[in-house]
C-alpha positions as a printed Julia matrix, in Angstrom:
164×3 Matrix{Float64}:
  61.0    79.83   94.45
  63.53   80.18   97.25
  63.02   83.35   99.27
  65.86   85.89   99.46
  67.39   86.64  102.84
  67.1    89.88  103.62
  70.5    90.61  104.35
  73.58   90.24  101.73
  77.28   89.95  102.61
  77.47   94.41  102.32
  74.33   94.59  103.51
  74.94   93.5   107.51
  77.89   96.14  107.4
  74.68   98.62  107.15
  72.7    96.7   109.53
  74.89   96.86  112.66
  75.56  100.8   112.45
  74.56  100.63  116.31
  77.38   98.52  117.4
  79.85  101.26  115.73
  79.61  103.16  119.17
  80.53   99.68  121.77
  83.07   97.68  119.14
  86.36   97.8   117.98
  87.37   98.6   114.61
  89.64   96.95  112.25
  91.8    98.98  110.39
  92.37   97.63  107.12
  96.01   98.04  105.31
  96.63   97.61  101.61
 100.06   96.83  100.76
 100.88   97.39   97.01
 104.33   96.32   96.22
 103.2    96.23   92.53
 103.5    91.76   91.58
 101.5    88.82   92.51
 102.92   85.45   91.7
 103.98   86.38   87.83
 102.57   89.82   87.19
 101.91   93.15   88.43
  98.34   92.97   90.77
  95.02   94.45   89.44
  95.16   97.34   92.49
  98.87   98.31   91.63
  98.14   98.87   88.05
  95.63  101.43   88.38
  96.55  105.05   89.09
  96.74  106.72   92.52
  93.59  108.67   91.68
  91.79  105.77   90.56
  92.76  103.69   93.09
  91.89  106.67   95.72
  88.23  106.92   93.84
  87.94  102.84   94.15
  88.22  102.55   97.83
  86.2   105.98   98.54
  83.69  104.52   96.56
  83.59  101.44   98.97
  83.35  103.89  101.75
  86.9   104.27  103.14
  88.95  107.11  103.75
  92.49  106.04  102.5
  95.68  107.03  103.96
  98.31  106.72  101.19
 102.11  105.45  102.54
 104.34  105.59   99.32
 108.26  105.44   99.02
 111.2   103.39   97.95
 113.39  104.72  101.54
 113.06  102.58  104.62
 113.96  105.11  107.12
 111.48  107.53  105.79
 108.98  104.9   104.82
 109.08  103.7   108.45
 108.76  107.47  109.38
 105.78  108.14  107.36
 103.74  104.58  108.63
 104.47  105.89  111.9
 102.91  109.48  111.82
 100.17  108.23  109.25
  98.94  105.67  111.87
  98.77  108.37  114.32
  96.81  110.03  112.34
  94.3   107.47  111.81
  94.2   106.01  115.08
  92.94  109.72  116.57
  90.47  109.45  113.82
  89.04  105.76  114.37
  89.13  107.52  118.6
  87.35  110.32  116.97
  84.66  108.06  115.15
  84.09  105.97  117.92
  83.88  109.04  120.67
  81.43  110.81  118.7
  79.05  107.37  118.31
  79.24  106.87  121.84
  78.79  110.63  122.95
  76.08  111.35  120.49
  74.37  108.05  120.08
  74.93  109.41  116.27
  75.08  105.6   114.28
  75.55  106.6   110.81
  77.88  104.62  109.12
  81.21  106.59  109.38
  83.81  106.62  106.46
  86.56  104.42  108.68
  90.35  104.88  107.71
  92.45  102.43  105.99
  96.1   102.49  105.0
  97.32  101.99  101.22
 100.97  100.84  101.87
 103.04  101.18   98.52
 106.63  100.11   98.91
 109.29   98.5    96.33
 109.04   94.42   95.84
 111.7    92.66   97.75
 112.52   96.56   99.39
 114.19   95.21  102.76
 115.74   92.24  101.89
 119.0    91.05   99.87
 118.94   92.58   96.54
 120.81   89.47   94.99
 121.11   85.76   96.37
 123.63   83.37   94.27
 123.75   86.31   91.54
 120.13   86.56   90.74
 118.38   89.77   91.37
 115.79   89.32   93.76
 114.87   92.54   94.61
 111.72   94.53   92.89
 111.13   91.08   90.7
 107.89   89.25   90.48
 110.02   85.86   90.01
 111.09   86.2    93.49
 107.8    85.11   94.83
 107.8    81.66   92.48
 111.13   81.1    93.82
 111.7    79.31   96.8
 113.29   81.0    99.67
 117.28   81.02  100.14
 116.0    79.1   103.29
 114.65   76.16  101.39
 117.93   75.49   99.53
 120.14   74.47  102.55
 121.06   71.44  101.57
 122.6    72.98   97.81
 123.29   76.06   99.19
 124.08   75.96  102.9
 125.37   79.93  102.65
 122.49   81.4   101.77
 120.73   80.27  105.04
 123.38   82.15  107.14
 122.53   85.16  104.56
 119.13   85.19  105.72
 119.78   84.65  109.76
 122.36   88.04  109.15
 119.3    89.9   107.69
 116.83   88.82  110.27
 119.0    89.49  112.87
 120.21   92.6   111.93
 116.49   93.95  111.03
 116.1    92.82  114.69
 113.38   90.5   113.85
 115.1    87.45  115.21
């Protein structure tokens, strides 16, 4: 019979508690925009609560960003990763101070926005926006050659959301 390690893939997150007070940490964000590739995702079909209860049960503290607005979503991001930056500081100052290496409940960001919420709502007169068919569909940008327009569309956008 084959012996067991000792360790499982959750189990060395318990066994290097010591190196919470030296490392970095990782903060983990969750973007829910409710569809996979042809339906809506396991996560985004459960309810707030639930979801809340799932990822406390895992051990995280979650940090919910929720709206359909992008200047106010972009608002909220910003002031909730304030807030758990100073608490990741906090976590790791208190480690280092007190030698204390119990494993802390780290912070993690749930990030629930609208499908398709910052780009063209409608390329060659098909909705695009808050549909799951827009991820099986190719990208304006990969329909050049039929549609040489839409590749412009998409240099506008980038541009103008200052990403290019």
């Amino acid at each position: 019979m084959a012996r067991q390690k000792p360790a499982t893939r959750y189990g060395l997150a318990f066994q290097q508690v010591s190196r919470y007070g030296t490392d970095g940490a990782v903060l983990p964000i969750l973007h829910l925009n409710g569809y996979k590739i042809s339906n809506p995702t396991l996560l985004a079909r459960i309810t707030r609560e639930e979801l809340e209860q799932l990822l406390r049960g895992y051990g995280w503290t979650p940090y919910f960003v929720e709206g359909h607005e992008p200047a106010l979503m972009h608002e909220a991001m910003a002031t909730t990763l304030d807030t758990v930056v100073e608490e990741i500081k906090r976590i790791q100052h208190e480690a280092r101070l007190s030698g204390n290496l119990t494993r802390p409940r780290w912070p993690m960001i749930v990030l629930n926005s609208p499908k398709g919420w910052t780009g063209p709502k409608v390329v060659d007169g098909l909705q695009v926006k808050e549909r799951f068919v827009r991820t099986k569909c190719r990208s304006p940008i990969g329909h050049t050659s039929r549609t040489p327009h839409a590749f412009g569309r998409v240099v506008e956008k980038l541009s103008a959301a200052g990403t290019l």
